[in-house]
C-alpha positions as CSV (number, residue, x, y, z in Angstrom):
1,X,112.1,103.7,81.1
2,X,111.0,104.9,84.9
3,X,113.4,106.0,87.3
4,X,114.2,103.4,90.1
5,X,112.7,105.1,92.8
6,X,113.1,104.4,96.5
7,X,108.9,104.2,97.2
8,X,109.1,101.4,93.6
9,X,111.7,100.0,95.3
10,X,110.1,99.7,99.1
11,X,107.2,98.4,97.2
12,X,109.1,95.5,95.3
13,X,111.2,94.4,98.2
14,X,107.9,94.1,100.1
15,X,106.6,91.7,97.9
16,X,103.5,92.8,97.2
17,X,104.0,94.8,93.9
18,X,105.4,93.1,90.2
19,X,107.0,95.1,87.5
20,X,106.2,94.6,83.8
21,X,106.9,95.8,80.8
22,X,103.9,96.3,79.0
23,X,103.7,97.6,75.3
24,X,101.5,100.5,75.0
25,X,98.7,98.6,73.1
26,X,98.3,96.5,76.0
27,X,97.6,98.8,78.9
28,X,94.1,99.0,78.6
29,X,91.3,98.6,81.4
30,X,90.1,94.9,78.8
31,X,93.2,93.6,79.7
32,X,94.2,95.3,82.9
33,X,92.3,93.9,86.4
34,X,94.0,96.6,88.2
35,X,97.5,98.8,88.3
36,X,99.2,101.1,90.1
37,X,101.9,103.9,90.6
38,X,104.6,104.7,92.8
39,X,105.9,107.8,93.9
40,X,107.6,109.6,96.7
41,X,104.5,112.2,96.9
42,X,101.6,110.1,96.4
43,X,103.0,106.6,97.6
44,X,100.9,104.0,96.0
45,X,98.7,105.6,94.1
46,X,96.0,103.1,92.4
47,X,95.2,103.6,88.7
48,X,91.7,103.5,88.5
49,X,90.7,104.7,84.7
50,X,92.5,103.7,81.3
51,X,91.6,106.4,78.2
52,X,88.4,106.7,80.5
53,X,87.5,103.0,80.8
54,X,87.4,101.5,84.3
55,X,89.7,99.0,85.6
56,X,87.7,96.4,87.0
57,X,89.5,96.3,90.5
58,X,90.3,100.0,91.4
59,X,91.6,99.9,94.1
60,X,92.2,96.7,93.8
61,X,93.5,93.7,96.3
62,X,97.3,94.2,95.6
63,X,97.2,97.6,95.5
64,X,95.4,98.3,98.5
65,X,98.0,95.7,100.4
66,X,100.5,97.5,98.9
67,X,99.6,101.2,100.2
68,X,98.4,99.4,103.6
69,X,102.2,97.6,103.5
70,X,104.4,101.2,102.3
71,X,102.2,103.0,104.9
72,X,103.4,100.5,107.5
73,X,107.1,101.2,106.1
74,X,106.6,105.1,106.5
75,X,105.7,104.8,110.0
76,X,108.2,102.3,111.0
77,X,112.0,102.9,110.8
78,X,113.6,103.6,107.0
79,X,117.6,103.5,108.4
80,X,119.6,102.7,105.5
């Protein structure tokens, strides 16, 4: 599985992000309104294409609250 990161992390205790696991046959842009990845380099980074199908929402609402809501974290004060 993924590596519990600190940005997945930020993102889950914000709120604002849900993990899932999803079987391979599901992720697909029919049955996806929008997704996106975490990662200390790119933040949250919205997925906008499946196997070259659109997602309907890309960026999407929870995605772009959830960059919006990480950025805020970045600038504001990460003591442990």
């Amino acid at each position: 599985g993924c590596l519990a990161g600190v940005t997945r992390g930020l993102v889950l205790e914000s709120g604002l992000g849900r993990e899932a696991d999803v079987h391979f046959s599901e992720f697909s842009a029919e049955r996806l309104d929008e997704a996106f990845l975490t990662s200390t380099l790119r933040g949250v980074q919205p997925i906008a294409t499946i196997d070259g199908v659109a997602l309907r929402a890309a960026p999407g609402a929870i995605a772009t609250a959830a960059a919006a809501r990480y950025d805020a974290l970045l600038d504001g004060d990460l003591e442990p």
